[in-house]
N, C-alpha and C positions, 0 to 999 in steps of 0.2 A: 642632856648635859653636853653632848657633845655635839650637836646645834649651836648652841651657847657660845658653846668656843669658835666654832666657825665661824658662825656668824659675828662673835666679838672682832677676831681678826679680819674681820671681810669690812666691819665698820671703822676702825682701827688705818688699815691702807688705806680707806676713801677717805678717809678725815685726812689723813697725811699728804695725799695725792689733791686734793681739794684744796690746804691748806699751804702747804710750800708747791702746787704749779700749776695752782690756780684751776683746777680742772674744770671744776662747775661754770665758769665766764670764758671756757675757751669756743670758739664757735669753725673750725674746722670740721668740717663735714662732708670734704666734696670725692665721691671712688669710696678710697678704703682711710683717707688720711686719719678718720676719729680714730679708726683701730691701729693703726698702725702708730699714731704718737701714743695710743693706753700703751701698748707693747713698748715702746722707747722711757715713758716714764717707769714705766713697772722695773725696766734694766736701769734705770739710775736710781729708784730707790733702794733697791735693793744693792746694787754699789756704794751708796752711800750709809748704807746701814750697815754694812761690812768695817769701812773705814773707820777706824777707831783712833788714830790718831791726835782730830778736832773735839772737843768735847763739848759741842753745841747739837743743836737741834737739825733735822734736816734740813729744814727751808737755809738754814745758816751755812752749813757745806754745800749747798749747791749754789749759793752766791759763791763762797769762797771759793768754789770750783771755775766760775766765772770770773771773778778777779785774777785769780792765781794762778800759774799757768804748771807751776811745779804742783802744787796741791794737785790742780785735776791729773794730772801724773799719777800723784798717788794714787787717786781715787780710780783712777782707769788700774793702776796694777790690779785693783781689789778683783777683777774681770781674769780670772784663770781660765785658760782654754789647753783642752789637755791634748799630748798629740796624737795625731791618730793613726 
């Protein structure tokens, strides 16, 4: 059961990460760049999944993060760094 669930969620991110940033057609590979852009998409979806503002879909706020300059604002506030 709780496979299930993981794995539900584990197919869930990849459909999302596939589907708004194109993952599967992206062809950087050179060093560490494949890992290092999973690590950058993994932080913006997950800021974008915060942001609740838009009431579209991901692939939708991260164009509009792209057009908008004030939106990506928002969407960066979503990124709390606490002090240390």
């Amino acid at each position: 059961m709780l496979f299930d669930i993981i794995g539900g969620r584990e197919n869930q991110l990849h459909w999302v990460l596939d589907v708004s940033f194109k993952e599967d057609t992206c062809r950087g590979c050179q060093g560490y760049s494949a890992e290092n852009r999973t690590v950058m998409r993994h932080i913006a979806v997950n800021l974008l999944s915060q942001e609740k503002t838009a009431k579209v879909g991901i692939e939708n706020k991260r164009l509009k993060a792209g057009w908008d300059n004030r939106y990506l604002e928002t969407v960066l506030s979503c990124f709390n760094i606490a002090p240390s």
